[in-house]
DRENVEXPA-712156 format. One record per residue (C-alpha): residue number from 1; residue in three letters; chain; x, y, z. Coordinates in Angstrom, 3 decimals. Layout:
residues N
+------+------+-------+----------+----------+----------+
! resi ! resn ! chain !     east !    north !       up !
+------+------+-------+----------+----------+----------+
!  NUM !  ALA !     A !        X !        Y !        Z !
...
+------+------+-------+----------+----------+----------+
END
This chain:
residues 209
+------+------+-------+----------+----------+----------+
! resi ! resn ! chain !     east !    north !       up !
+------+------+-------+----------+----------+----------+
!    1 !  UNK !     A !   -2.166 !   -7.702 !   -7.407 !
!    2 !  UNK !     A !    1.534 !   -7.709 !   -6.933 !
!    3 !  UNK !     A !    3.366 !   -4.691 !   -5.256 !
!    4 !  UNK !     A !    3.938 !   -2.316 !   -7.716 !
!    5 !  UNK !     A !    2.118 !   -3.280 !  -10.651 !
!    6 !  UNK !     A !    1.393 !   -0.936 !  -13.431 !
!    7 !  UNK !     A !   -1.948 !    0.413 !  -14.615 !
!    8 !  UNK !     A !   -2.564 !    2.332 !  -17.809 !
!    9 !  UNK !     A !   -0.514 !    5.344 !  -18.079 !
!   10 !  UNK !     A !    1.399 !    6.554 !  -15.230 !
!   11 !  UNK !     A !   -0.518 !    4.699 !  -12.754 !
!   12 !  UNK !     A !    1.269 !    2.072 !  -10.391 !
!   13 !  UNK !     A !   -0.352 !    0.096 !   -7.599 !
!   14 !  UNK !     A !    1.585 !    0.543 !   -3.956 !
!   15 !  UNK !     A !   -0.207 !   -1.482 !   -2.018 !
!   16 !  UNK !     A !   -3.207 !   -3.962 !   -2.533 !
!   17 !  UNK !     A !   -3.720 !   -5.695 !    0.346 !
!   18 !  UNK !     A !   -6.510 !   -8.276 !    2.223 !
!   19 !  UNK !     A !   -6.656 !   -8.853 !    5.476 !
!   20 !  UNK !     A !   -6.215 !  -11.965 !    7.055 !
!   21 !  UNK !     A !   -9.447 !  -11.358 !    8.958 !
!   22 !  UNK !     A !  -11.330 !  -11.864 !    5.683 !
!   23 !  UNK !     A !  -12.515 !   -9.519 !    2.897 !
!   24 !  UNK !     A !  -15.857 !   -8.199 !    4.920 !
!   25 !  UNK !     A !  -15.478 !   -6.246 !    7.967 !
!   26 !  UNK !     A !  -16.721 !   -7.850 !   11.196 !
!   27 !  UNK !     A !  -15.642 !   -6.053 !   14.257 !
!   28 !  UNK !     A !  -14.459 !   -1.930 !   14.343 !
!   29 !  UNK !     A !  -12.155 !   -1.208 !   17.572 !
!   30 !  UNK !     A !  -14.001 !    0.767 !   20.048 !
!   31 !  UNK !     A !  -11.919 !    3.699 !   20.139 !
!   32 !  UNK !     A !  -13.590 !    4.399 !   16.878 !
!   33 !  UNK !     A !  -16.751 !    4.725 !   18.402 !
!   34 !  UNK !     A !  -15.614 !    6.391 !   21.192 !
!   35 !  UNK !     A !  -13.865 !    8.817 !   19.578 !
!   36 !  UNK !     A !  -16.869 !    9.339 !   17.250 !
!   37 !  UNK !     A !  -18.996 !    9.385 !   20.807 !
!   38 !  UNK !     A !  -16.374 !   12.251 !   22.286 !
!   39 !  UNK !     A !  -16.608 !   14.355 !   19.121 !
!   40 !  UNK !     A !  -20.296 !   14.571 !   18.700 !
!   41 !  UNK !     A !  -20.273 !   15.828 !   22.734 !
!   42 !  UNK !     A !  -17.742 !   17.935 !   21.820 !
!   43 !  UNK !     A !  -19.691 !   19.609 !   19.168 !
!   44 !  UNK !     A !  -22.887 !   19.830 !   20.730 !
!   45 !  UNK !     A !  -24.582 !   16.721 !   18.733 !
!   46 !  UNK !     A !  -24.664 !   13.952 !   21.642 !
!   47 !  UNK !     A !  -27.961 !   14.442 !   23.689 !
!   48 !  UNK !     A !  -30.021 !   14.318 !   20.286 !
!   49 !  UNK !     A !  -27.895 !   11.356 !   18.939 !
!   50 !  UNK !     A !  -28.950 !    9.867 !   22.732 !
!   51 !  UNK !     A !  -32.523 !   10.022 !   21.584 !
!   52 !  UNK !     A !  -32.155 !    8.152 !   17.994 !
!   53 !  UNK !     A !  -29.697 !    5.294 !   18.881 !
!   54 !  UNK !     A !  -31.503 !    2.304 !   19.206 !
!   55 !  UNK !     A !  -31.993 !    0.418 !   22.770 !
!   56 !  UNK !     A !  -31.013 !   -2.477 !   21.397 !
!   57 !  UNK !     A !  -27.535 !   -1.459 !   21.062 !
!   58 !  UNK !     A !  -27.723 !    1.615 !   23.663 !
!   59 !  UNK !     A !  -25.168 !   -0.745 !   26.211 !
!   60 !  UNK !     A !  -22.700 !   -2.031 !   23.831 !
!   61 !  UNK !     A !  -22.887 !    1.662 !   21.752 !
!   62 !  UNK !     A !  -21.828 !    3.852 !   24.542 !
!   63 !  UNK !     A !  -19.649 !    1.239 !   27.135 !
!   64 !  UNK !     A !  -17.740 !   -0.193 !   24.503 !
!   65 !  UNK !     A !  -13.701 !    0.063 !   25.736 !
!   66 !  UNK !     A !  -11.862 !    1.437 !   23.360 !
!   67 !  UNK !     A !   -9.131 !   -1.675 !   23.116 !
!   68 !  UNK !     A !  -12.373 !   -3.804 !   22.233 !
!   69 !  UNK !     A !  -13.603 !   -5.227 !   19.115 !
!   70 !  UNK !     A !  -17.218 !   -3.892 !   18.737 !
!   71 !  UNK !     A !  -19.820 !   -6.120 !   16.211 !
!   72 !  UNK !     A !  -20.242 !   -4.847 !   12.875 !
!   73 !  UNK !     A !  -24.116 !   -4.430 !   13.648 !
!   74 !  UNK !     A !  -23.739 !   -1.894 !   16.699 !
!   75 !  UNK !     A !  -21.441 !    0.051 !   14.614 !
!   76 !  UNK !     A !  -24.215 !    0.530 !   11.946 !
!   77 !  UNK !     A !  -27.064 !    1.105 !   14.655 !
!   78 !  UNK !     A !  -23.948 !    4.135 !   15.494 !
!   79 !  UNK !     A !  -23.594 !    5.338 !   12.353 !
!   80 !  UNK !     A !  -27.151 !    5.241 !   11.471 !
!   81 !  UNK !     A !  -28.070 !    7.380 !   14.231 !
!   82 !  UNK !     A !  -25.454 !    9.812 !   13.048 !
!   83 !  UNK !     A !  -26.834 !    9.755 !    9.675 !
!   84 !  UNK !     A !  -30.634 !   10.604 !   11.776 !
!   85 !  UNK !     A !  -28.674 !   13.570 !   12.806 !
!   86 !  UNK !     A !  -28.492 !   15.240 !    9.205 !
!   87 !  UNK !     A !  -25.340 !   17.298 !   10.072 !
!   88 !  UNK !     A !  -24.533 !   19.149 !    6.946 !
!   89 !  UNK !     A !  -21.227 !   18.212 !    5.371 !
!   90 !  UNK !     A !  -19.213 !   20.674 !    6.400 !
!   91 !  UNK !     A !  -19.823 !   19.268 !    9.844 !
!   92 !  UNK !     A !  -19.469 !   15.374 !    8.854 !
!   93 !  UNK !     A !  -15.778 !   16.348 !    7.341 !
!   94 !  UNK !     A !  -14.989 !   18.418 !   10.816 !
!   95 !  UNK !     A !  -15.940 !   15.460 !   12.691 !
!   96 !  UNK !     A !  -14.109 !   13.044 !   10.628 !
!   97 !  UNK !     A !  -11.066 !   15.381 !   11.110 !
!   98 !  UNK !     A !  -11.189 !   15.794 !   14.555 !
!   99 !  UNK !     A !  -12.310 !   11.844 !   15.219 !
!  100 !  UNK !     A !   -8.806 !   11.133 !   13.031 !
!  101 !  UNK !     A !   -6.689 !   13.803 !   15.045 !
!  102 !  UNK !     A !   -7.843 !   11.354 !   18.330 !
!  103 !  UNK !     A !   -7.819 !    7.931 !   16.991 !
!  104 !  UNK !     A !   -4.629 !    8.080 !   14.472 !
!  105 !  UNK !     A !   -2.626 !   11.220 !   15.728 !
!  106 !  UNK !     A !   -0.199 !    9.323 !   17.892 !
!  107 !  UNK !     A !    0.270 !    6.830 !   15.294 !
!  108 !  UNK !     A !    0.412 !    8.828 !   12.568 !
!  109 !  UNK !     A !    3.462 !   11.293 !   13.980 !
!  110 !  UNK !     A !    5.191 !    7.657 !   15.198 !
!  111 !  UNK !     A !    5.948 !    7.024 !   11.994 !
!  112 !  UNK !     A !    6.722 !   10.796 !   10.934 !
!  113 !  UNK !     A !    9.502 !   10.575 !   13.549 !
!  114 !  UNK !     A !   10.749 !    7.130 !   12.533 !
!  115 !  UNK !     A !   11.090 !    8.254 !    9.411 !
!  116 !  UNK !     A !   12.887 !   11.672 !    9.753 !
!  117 !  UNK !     A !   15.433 !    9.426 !   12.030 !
!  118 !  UNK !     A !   16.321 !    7.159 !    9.132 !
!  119 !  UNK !     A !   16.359 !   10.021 !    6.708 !
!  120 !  UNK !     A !   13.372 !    9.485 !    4.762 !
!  121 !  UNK !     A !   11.274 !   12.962 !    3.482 !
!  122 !  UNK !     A !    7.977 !   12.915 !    6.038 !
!  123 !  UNK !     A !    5.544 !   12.578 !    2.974 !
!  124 !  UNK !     A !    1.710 !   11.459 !    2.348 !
!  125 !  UNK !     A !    3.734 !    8.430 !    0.544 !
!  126 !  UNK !     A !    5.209 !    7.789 !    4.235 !
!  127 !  UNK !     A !    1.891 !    7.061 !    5.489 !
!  128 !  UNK !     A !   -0.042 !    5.136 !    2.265 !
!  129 !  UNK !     A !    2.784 !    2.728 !    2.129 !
!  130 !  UNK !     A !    1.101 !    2.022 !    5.588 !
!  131 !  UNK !     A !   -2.262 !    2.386 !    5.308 !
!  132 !  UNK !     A !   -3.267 !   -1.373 !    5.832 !
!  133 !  UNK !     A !   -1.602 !   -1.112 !    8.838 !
!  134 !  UNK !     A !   -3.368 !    2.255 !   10.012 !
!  135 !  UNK !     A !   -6.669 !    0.488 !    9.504 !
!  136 !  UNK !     A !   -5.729 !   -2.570 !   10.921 !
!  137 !  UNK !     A !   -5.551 !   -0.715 !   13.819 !
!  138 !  UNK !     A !   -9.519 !    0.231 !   13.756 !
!  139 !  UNK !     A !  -10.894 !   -2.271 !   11.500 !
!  140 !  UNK !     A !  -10.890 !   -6.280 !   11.399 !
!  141 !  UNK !     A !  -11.361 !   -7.362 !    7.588 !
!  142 !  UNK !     A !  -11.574 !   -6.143 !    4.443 !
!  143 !  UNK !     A !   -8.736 !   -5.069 !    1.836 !
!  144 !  UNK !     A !   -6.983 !   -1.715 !    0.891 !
!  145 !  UNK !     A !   -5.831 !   -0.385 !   -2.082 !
!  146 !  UNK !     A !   -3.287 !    2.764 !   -2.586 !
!  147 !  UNK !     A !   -2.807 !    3.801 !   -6.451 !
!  148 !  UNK !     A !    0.110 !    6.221 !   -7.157 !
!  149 !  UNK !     A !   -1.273 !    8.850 !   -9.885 !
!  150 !  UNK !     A !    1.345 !   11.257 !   -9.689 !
!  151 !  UNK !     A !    3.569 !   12.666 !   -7.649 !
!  152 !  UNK !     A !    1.203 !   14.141 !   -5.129 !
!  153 !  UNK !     A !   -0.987 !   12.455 !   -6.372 !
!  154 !  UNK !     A !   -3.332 !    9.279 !   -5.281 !
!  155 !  UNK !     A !   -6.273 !    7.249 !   -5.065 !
!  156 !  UNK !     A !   -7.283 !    5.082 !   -1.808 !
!  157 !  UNK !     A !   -9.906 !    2.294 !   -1.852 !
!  158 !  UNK !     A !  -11.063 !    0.586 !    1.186 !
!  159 !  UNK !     A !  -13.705 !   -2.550 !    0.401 !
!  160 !  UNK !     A !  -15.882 !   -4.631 !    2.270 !
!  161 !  UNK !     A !  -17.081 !   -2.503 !    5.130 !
!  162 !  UNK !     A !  -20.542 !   -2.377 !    5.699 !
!  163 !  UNK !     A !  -20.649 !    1.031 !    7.314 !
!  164 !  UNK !     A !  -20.178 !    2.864 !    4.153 !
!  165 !  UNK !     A !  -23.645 !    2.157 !    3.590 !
!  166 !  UNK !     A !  -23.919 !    5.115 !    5.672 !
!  167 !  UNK !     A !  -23.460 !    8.574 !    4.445 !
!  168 !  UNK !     A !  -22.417 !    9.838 !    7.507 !
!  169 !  UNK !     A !  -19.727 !    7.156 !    7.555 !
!  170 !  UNK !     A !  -18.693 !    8.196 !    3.902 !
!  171 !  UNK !     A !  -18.664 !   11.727 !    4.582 !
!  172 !  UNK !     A !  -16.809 !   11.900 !    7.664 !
!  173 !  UNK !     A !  -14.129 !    9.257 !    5.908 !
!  174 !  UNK !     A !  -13.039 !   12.009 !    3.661 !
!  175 !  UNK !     A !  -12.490 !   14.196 !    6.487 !
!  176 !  UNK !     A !  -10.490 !   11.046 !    8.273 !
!  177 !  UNK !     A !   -8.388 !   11.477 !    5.365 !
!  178 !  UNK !     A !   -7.512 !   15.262 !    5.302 !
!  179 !  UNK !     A !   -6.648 !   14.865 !    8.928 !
!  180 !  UNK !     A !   -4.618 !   12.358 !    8.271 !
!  181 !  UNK !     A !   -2.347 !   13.219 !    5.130 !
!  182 !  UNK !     A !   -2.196 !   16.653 !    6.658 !
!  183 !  UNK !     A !    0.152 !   16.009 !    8.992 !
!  184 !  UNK !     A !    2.812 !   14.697 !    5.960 !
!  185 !  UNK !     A !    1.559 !   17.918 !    3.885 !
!  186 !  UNK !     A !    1.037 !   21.749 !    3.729 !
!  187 !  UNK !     A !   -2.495 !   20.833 !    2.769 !
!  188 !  UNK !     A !   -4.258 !   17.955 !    1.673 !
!  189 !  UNK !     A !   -7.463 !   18.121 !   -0.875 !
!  190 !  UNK !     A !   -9.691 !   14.735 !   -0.778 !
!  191 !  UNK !     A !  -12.751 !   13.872 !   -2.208 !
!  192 !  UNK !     A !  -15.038 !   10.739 !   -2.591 !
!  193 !  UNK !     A !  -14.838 !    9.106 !   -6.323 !
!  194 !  UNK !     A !  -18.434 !    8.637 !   -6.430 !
!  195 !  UNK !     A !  -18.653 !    6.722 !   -9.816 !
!  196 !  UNK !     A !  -16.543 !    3.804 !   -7.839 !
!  197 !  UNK !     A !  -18.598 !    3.680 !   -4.667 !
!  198 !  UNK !     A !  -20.664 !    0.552 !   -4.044 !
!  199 !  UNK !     A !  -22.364 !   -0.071 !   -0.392 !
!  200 !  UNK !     A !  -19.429 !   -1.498 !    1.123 !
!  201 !  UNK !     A !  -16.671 !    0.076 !   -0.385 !
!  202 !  UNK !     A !  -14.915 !    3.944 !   -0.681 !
!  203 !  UNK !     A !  -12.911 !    5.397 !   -3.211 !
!  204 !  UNK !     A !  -10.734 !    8.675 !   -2.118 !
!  205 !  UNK !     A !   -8.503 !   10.833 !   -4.144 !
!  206 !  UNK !     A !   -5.896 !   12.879 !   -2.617 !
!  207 !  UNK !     A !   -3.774 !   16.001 !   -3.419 !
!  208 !  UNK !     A !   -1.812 !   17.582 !   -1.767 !
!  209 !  UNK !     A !    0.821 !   20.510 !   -1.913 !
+------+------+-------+----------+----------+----------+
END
C-alpha cells in the first residue's frame, strides 16, 4: 500500500512497509535477548527462568552477543520460558518498558535531537514515521504498518513474527511501546487490539497527551 493512502474516514496509512529480509521473521538481534536476560536479573526473575529454559538452547540463549543475529527457534525456547514464569501483567509491561529504555533509548533520543535541530516538533509521529527502521534494528523480516487515526492518535501492526505466539512476548510488546512513545509524549496509553491478533502478528493502539 502506497505511502499515504486513505482508509475509511479519517484514517491514512504512514507507513506500510516489508522487509527485504522476507515477510516471516528469522533471526532477532541479541541485544534483545540480552536485554530481556538483564531485566529479568534485574527484577529478581532470572535463577527460576535458569531452571525452565531448555538445554537445548541454554548456550546460544544466554552467550548470544548482542550485535548477533540469534535463530528464530532460541528466541521462542526464550520467550517460552518467560511465559513458564507467569509474571502477572503488570510485570510483563514493566519489563517490556525497561527492556525498551535499554535496547531503543539511544536510538530513540538520536532522532529526538535530529529533529529539534532541523526544527521539527519532537512528536510520537517523529518516531512512527520510523518505526521500520527501529525494528530493523532488532528484527530480520517481517512488515510494519503505522495507521494515523487522529491526531494523537494511532494504530501499529507488526506481522510475521513467530514470537507473538507467546504471551509474554505480546504483553511485554505493549510495554515496548509505552517506553518508547513516551519519550516524544507527556504520556502514552497503548493497548493490544485483540480482535486483530493472529499467532504471528500484533496490533497496538496508541494515545497519547
Amino acid at each position: 500500500m502506497a505511502w499515504g493512502a486513505r482508509l475509511a474516514g479519517t484514517q491514512r496509512v504512514l507507513l506500510d512497509y516489508s522487509s527485504p529480509s522476507g515477510l516471516i521473521t528469522r533471526h532477532v538481534r541479541g541485544s534483545l535477548i540480552a536485554s530481556s536476560l538483564q531485566t529479568l536479573r534485574e527484577q529478581g526473575h532470572y535463577d527460576r527462568y535458569l531452571t525452565l529454559l531448555p538445554a537445548a538452547q541454554r548456550e546460544t540463549v544466554l552467550y548470544s552477543l548482542a550485535s548477533s543475529w540469534v535463530p528464530i527457534e532460541a528466541a521462542s525456547a526464550h520467550y517460552r520460558a518467560c511465559d513458564d514464569l507467569r509474571l502477572d501483567e503488570g510485570q510483563m509491561i514493566a519489563i517490556g518498558e525497561a527492556v525498551a529504555k535499554r535496547i531503543m533509548g539511544t536510538f530513540l533520543a538520536t532522532l529526538l535531537r535530529t529533529g529539534r535541530s532541523l526544527g521539527a516538533a519532537p512528536t510520537p509521529w517523529l518516531v512512527l514515521n520510523q518505526y521500520h527502521r527501529v525494528c530493523e534494528r532488532i528484527i530480520d523480516g517481517g512488515r510494519h504498518v503505522v495507521t494515523e487515526l487522529g491526531p494523537k492518535d494511532a494504530v501499529v501492526q507488526t506481522l510475521g513474527l513467530p514470537l507473538f505466539d507467546h504471551h509474554y512476548f505480546r504483553t511485554a510488546t505493549v510495554g515496548m511501546f509505552r517506553a518508547g512513545i513516551g519519550i516524544f509524549a507527556k504520556a502514552c496509553y497503548a493497548r493490544e487490539l485483540t480482535d486483530r491478533a493472529t499467532r504471528d502478528s500484533i496490533a497496538v493502539s496508541l494515545r497519547w497527551v
